[in-house]
KOLPAMI-391607 format. One record per residue (C-alpha): residue number from 1; residue in three letters; x, y, z. Coordinates in steps of 0.2 Angstrom, whole numbers. Example, Ala and Ser with C-alpha at 12.3 -4.5 7.8 and 13.67 -1.06 7.14 Angstrom:
<torlums>
- 1, Ala, 62, -22, 39
- 2, Ser, 68, -5, 36
</torlums>
This chain:
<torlums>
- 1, Unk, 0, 0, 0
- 2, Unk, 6, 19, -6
- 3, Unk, 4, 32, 2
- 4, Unk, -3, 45, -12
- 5, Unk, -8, 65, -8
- 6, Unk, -17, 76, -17
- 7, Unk, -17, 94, -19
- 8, Unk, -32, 104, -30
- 9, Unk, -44, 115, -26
- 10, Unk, -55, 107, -39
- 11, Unk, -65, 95, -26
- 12, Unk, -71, 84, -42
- 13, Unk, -51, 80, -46
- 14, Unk, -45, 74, -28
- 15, Unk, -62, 65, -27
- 16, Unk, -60, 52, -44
- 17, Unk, -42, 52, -37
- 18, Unk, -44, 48, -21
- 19, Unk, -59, 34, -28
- 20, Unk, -46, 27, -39
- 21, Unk, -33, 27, -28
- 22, Unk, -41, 19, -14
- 23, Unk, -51, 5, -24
- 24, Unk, -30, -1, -28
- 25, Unk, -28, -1, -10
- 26, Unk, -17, 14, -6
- 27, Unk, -21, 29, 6
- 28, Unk, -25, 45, -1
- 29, Unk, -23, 62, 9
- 30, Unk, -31, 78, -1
- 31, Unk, -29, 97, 0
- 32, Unk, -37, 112, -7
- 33, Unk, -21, 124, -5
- 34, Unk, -3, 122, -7
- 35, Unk, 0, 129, 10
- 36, Unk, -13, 115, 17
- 37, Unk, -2, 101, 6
- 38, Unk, 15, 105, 14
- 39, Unk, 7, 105, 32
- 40, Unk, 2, 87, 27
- 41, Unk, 19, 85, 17
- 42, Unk, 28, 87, 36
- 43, Unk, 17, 74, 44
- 44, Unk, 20, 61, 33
- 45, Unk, 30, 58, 17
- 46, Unk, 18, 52, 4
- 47, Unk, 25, 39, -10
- 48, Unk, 17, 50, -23
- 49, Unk, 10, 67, -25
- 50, Unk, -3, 76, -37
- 51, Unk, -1, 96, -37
- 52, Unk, -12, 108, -47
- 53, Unk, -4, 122, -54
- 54, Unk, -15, 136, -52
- 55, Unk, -21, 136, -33
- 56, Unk, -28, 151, -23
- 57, Unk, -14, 158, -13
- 58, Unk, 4, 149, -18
- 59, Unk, 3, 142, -35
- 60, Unk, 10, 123, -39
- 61, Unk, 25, 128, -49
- 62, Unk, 30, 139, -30
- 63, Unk, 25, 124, -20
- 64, Unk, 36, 113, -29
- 65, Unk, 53, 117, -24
- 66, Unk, 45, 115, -6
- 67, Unk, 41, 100, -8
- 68, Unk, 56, 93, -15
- 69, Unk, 67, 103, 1
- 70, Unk, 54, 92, 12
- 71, Unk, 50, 76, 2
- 72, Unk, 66, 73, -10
- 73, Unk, 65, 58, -22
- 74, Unk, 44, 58, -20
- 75, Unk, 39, 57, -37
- 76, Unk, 28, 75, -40
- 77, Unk, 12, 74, -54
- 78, Unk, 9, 90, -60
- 79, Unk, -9, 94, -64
- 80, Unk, -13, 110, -76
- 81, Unk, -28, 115, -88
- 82, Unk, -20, 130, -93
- 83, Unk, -4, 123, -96
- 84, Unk, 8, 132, -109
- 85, Unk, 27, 126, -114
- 86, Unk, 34, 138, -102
- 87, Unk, 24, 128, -88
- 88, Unk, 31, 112, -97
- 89, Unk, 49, 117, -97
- 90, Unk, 47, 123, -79
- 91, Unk, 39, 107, -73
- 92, Unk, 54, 95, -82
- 93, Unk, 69, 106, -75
- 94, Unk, 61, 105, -57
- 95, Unk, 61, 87, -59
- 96, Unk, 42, 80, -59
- 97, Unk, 38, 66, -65
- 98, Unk, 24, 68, -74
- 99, Unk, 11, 82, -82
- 100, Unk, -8, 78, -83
- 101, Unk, -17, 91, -92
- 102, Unk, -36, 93, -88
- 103, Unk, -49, 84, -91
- 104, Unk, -41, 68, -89
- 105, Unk, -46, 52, -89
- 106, Unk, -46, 36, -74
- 107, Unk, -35, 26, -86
- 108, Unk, -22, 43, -87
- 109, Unk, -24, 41, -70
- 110, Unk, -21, 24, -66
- 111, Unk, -5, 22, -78
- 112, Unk, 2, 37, -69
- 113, Unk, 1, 29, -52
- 114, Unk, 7, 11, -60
- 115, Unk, 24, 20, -68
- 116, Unk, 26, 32, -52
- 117, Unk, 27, 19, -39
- 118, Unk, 38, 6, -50
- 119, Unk, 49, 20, -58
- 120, Unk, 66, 29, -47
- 121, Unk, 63, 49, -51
- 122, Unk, 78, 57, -57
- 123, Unk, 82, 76, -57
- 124, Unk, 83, 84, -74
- 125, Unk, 90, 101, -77
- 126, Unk, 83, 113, -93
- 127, Unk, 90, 127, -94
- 128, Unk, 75, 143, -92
- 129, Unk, 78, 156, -109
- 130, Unk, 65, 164, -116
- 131, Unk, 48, 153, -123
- 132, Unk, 47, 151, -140
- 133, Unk, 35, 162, -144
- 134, Unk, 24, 159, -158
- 135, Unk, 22, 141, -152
- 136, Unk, 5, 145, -145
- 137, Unk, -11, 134, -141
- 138, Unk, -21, 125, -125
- 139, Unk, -27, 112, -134
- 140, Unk, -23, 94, -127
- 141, Unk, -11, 89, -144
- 142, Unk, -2, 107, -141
- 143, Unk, -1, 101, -124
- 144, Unk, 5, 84, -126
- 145, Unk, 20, 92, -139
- 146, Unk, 25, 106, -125
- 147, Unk, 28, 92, -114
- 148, Unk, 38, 82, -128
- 149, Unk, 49, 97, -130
- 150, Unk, 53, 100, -113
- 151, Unk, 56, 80, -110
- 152, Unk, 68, 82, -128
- 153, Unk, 77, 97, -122
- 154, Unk, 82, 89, -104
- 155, Unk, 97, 80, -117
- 156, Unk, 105, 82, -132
- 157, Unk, 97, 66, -140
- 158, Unk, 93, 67, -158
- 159, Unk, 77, 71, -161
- 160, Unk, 66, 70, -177
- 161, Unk, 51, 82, -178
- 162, Unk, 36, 75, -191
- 163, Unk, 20, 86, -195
- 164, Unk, 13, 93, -212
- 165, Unk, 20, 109, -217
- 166, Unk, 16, 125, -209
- 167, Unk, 14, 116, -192
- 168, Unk, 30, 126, -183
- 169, Unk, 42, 111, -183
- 170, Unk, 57, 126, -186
- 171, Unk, 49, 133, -170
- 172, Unk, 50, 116, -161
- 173, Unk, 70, 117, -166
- 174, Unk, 71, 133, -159
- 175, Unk, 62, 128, -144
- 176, Unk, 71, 113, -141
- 177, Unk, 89, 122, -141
- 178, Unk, 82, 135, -132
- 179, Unk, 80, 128, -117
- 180, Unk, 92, 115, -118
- 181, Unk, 109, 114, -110
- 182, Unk, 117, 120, -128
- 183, Unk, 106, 137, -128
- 184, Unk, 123, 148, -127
- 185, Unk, 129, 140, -143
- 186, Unk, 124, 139, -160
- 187, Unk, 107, 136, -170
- 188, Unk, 110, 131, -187
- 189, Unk, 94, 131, -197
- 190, Unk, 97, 121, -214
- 191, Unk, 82, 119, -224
- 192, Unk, 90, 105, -239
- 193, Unk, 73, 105, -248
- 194, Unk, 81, 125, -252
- 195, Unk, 98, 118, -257
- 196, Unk, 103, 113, -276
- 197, Unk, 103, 96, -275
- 198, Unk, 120, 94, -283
- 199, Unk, 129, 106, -269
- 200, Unk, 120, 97, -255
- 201, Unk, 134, 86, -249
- 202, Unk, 147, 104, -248
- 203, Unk, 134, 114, -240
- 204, Unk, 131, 101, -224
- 205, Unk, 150, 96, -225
- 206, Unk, 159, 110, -234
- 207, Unk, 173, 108, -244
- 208, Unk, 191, 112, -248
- 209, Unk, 199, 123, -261
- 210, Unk, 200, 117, -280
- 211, Unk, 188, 102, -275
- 212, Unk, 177, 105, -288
- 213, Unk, 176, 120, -302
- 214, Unk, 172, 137, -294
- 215, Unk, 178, 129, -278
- 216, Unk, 190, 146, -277
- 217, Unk, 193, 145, -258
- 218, Unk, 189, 135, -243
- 219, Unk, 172, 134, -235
- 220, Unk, 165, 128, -220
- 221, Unk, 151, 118, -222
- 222, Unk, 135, 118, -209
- 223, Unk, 139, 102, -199
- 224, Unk, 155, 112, -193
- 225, Unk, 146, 128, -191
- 226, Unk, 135, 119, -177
- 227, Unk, 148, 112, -167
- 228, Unk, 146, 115, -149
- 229, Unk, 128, 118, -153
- 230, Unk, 113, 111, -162
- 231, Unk, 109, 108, -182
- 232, Unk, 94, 109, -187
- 233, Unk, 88, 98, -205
- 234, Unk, 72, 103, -212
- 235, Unk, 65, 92, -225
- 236, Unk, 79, 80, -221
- 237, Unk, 71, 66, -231
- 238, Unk, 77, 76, -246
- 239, Unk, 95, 72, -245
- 240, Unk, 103, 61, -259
- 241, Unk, 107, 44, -253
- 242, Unk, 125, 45, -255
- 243, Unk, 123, 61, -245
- 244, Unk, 115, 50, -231
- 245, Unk, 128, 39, -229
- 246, Unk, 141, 51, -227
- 247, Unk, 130, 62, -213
- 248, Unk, 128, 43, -205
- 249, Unk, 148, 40, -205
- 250, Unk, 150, 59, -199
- 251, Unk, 136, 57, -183
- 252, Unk, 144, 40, -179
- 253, Unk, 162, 45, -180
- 254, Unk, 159, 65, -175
- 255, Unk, 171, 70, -188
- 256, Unk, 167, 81, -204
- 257, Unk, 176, 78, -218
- 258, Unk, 177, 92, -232
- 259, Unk, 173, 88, -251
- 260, Unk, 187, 84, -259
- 261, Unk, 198, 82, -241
- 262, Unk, 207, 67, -234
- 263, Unk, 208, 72, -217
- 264, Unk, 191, 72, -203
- 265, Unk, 190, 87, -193
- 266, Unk, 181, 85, -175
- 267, Unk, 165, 90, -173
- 268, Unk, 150, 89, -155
- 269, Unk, 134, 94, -161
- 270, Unk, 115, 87, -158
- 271, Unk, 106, 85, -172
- 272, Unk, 86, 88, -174
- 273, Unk, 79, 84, -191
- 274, Unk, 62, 86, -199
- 275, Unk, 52, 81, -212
- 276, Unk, 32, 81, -219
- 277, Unk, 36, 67, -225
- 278, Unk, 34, 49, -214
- 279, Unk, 53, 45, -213
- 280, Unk, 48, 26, -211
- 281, Unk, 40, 28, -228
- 282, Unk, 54, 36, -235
- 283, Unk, 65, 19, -229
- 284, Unk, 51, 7, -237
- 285, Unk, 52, 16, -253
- 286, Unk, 71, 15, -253
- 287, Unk, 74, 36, -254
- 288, Unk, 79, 35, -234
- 289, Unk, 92, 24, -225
- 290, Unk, 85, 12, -211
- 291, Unk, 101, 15, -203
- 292, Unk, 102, 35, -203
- 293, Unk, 85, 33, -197
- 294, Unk, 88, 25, -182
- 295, Unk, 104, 34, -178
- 296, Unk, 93, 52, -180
- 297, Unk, 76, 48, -173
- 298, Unk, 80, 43, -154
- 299, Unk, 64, 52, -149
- 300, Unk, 51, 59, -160
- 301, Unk, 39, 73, -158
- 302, Unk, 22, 73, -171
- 303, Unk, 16, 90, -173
- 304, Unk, -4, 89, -176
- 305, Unk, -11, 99, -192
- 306, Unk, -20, 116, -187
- 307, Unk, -37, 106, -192
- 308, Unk, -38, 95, -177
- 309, Unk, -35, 108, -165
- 310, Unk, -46, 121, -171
- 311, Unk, -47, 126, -155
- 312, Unk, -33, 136, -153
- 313, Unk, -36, 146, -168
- 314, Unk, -40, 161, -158
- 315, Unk, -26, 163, -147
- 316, Unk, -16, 160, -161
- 317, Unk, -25, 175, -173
- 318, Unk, -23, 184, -155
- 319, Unk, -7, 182, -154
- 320, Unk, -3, 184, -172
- 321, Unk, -13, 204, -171
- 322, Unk, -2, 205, -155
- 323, Unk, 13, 205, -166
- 324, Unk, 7, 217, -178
- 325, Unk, 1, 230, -166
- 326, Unk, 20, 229, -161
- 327, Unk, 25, 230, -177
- 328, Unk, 14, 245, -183
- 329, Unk, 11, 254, -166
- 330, Unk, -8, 255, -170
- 331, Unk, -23, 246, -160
- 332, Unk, -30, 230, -171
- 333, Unk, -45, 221, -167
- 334, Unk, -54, 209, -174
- 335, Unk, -73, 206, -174
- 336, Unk, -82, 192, -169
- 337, Unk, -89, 186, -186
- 338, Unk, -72, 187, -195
- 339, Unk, -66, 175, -179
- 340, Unk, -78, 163, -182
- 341, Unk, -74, 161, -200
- 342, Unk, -56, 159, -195
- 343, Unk, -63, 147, -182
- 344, Unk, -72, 135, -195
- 345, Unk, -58, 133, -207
- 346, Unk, -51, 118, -210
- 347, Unk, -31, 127, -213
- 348, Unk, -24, 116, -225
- 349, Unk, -8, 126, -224
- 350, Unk, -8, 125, -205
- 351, Unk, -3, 141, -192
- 352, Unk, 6, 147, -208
- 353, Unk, -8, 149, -219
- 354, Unk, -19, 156, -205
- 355, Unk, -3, 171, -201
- 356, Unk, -4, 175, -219
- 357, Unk, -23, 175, -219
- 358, Unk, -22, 187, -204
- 359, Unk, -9, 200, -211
- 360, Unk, -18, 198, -228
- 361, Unk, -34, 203, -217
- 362, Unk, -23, 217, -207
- 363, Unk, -18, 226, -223
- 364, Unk, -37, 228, -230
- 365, Unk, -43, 234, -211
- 366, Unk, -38, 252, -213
- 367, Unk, -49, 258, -198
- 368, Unk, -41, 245, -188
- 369, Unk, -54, 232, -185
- 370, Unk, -54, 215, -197
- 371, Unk, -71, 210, -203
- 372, Unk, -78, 197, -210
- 373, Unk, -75, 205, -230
- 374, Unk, -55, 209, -225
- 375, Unk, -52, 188, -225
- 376, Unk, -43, 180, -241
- 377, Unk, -54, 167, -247
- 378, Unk, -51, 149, -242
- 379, Unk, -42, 138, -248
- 380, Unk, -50, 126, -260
- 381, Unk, -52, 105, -253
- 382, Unk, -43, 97, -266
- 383, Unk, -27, 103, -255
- 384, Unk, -31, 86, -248
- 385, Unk, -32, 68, -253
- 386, Unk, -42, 55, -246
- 387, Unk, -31, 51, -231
- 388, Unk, -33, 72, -225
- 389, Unk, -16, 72, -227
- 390, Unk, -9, 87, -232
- 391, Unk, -5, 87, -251
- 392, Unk, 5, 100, -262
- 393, Unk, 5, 94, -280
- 394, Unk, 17, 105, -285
- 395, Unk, 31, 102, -272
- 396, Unk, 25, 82, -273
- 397, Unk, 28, 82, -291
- 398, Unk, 46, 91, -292
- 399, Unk, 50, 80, -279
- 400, Unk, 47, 65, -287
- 401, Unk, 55, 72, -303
- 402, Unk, 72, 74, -292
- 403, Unk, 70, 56, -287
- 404, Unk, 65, 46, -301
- 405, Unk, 83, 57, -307
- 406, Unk, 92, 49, -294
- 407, Unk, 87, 33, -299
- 408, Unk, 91, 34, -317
- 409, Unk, 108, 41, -313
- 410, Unk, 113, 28, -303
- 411, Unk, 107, 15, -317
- 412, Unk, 125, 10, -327
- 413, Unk, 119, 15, -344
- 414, Unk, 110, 30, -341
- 415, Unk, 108, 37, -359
- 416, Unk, 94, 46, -370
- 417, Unk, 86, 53, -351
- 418, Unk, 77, 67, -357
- 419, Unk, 68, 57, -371
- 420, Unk, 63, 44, -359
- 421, Unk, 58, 58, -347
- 422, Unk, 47, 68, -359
- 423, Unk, 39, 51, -365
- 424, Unk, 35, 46, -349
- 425, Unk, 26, 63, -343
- 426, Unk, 19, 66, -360
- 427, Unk, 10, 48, -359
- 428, Unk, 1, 54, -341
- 429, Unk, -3, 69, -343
- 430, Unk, -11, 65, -360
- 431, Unk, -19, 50, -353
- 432, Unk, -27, 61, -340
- 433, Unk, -31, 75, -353
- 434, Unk, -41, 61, -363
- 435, Unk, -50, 56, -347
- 436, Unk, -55, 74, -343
- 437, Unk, -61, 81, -360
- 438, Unk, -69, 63, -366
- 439, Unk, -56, 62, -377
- 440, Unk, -59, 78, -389
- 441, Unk, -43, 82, -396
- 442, Unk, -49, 103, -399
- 443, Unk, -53, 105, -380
- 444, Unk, -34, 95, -374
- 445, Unk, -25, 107, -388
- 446, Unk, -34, 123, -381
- 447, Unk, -27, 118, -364
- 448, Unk, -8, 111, -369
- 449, Unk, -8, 129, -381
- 450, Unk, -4, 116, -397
- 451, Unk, -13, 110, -411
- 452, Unk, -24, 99, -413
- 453, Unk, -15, 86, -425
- 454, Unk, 0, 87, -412
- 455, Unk, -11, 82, -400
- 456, Unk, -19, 67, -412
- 457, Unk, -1, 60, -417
- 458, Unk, 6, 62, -399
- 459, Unk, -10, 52, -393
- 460, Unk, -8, 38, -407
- 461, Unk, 11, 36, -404
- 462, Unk, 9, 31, -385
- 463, Unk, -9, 22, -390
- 464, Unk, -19, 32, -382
- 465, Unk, -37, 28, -389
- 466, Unk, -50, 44, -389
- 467, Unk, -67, 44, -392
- 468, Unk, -63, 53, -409
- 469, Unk, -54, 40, -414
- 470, Unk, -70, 27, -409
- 471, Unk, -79, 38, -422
- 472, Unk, -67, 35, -435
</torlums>
């Protein structure tokens, strides 16, 4: 039997916990007040403790270095419905063991009580900077990702950071260093999607003079800016495969060594990477090592898209008008019909698109108040495919492009590529085209800008059938 306390003034919390608890034979002591917990703290040392954060008079997060001065080693549950990354970071670096965000169910509970009593609590220090600011949100999945990034920056553990673009996974990065032990060194932010594919490999490692044409003088790739500190890859799943084995060698060996150069030079940095892409996709399609994978992705945080946590779409369009009352010095509000629009909208494009749809709003709004007529149009449903996942064909398509380049480059005959590239898009897109139009040849020609007869002898040399050609 455990000894278990509870401090909350909410009486409907200590009583499913003390119900709970009791029914798997422990004691429970409750307390409305922090000042009334740490009376009961010096009467007896309980095995387990539940503090609220907010409470009337001394708050939780005040309570808590009392408590660990009285009770050291008891393992502390923090409790919070208004709980924010700062409140996070705060409960990690004072060492609780756990962060239950409210409402919370009987099998949250229970688990937390199972793991508590069989599990030795260890102190971990975060350092306490500045919160990462536009990282906003009360939701429970905004909740659940505060607590990952405090967990994730209590080490220098690689980390992987997944979400659909727009979903502040850059911000995550920042937050991550931020309040990490490395926050006085360097953040390095690469983005490789940016990068040209065939200077990859010298950006991240650098290079030495003359190793390739235009390569006038040395330079200092991104893996040895870092040391000390943190690198940051977006989009990592965008790096050539023969680029991936060398980043694998250099995180293995901590040694960087130059295009063109013979001799490693030593390197300490921890690495967070990124992607919208499923990295464990990218290995069963064979664009993404099993083996980088492993080595980068020691503890992974999911970011949810916007759309399934509509709820914090006003703090965010608050805090977004916040900024630009800064920015411009004038008063901006925004009225109560253009925030439920913002409200409703599904945001394909995530916390980005809705701070473009706010400053898109903020320049129309000359008297300073953004209605309903100031907001951008939505964006259209066919940004999705039938998963919901968030699809940009654009992007998709050039991806694929890059990739299916790879593939042929590495073939040992590659010859004749752009031929076979040309007939192999031409084909599709004609095939669709056919599909579309019911095979009229006039309406695909208006579309592709050709004539007609092109159109026809292009269809007939892949043996594409159109419905003209069924009136023949």
């Amino acid at each position: 039997m455990a000894n278990i306390q509870v401090i909350d003034d909410e009486s409907s919390v200590c009583w499913a916990i003390e119900k709970l608890g009791t029914k798997l034979g422990h004691e429970v002591r409750v307390a409305s007040t922090a000042e009334q917990g740490l009376d009961l703290l010096k009467e007896s040392r309980p095995d387990l403790m539940f503090l609220d954060v907010r409470l009337p008079g001394m708050s939780g997060l005040e309570a808590l270095p009392k408590v660990k001065e009285i009770a050291p080693g008891t393992p502390v549950v923090l409790i919070t419905a208004f709980g924010d990354l700062e409140v996070a970071v705060e409960a990690v670096r004072q060492g609780t063991f756990d962060y239950l965000v409210k409402p919370f169910s009987v099998e949250d509970i229970r688990s937390v009580i199972d793991r508590a009593l069989t599990t030795q609590v260890e102190e971990v220090e975060v350092r306490p900077e500045n919160v990462a600011a536009d990282l906003v949100g009360s939701s429970l999945a905004m909740q659940e990702v505060f607590k990952r990034i405090a967990l994730a920056a209590g080490s220098i553990a690689p980390i992987v950071i997944q979400g659909e673009s727009g979903t502040g996974k850059e911000l995550v990065a920042q937050a991550i260093h931020r309040y990490g032990p490395r926050a006085d060194r360097p953040f390095i932010a690469v983005n490789i999607a940016s990068l040209t594919p065939s200077l990859i490999e010298s950006e991240l490692f650098g290079h030495v003079r003359g190793a390739f044409t235009g390569a006038a003088q040395e330079k200092q790739g991104f893996l040895q800016q870092a040391n000390g500190g943190t690198l940051f890859l977006d989009e990592v799943a965008e790096i050539p495969l023969a680029t991936q084995a060398k980043l694998l060698r250099a995180l293995e060996r901590r040694e960087v060594v130059p295009v063109g150069g013979t001799a490693g030079q030593k390197t300490d940095f921890r690495i967070v990477c990124a992607s919208h892409q499923n990295l464990s996709d990218c290995v069963q399609r064979g664009t993404f090592r099993h083996d980088l994978l492993f080595r980068i992705n020691t503890f992974q945080i999911d970011l949810p898209p916007l759309r399934d946590r509509q709820e914090d779409v006003p703090p965010l369009v608050n805090h977004f008008l916040n900024l630009l009352e800064k920015e411009y010095g004038k008063p901006l509000r925004i009225s109560s019909a253009a925030m439920q629009e913002l409200s409703r909208r599904p945001w394909y494009g995530n916390v980005r698109e809705l701070r473009n749809a706010v400053e898109h709003a903020h320049i129309l709004a000359r008297n300073g108040i953004i209605e309903l007529e100031h907001l951008p149009p939505p964006v259209e449903k066919s940004w999705l495919d039938g998963s919901g996942d968030h699809l940009d064909v654009e992007s998709n398509l050039a991806k694929d492009i890059r990739a299916w380049t790879r593939e042929q480059l590495s073939q040992p005959d590659t010859e004749n590529l752009w031929a076979k590239f040309q007939s192999l898009a031409e084909k599709e897109m004609l095939q669709q085209l056919l599909e579309h139009f019911d095979g009229q040849y006039l309406a695909i020609a208006r579309v592709l800008g050709i004539h007609r007869t092109t159109v026809k002898k292009k269809c007939e040399q892949y043996g594409l059938l159109s419905s003209e050609q069924n009136d023949d």
